[in-house]
C-alpha positions, 0 to 999 in steps of 0.5 A: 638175356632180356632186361626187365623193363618195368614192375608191371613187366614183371607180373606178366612175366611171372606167368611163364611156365618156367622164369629165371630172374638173374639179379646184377649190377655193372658195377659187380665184377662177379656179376661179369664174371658170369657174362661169357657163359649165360648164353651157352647156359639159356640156350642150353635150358631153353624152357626157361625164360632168363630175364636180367634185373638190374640191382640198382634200378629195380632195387624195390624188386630186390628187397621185395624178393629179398635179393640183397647179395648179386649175383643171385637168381630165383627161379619161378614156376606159374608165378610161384618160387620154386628156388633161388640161388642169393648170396653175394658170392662169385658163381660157377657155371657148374653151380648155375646149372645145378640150380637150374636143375633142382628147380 
């Protein structure tokens, strides 16, 4: 999964078709918890772009999208949010990839 490198990134990235921004932080253990399975998971929805925002580098993003608990991912379509799955709860596979699905 690719790291969001800059603010300025993120705007051209919001025109693909389909994006998932995955917010986390090292320091999360729910957030690693989900590490061994998100390659099996981008390449199994692979018309999707995945990009990793860390939480403590990108902390205006975060509030700008108001992503306050990590793991979380939101979903774009065409630059517009088409879903999200925040909360500071641990997630599932099986809950990741019913987000995905309801996008």
């Amino acid at each position: 999964m690719e790291n969001l490198q800059s603010e300025e990134q993120l705007q051209e990235l919001l025109e693909k078709d389909k994006l998932i921004l995955m917010f986390s932080a090292d320091w999360c253990p729910d957030c690693h918890f989900i590490d061994p399975f998100m390659p099996e998971v981008e390449e199994k929805y692979r018309d999707y772009t995945f990009i990793h925002v860390d939480r403590d580098q990108f902390i205006d993003v975060c509030s700008q999208y108001d992503v306050f608990g990590i793991p979380s991912f939101l979903g774009f379509h065409k630059g517009k949010e088409v879903g999200r799955f925040v909360s500071k709860d641990r997630k599932t596979r099986e809950e990741i990839e019913s987000f995905i699905e309801s996008l």
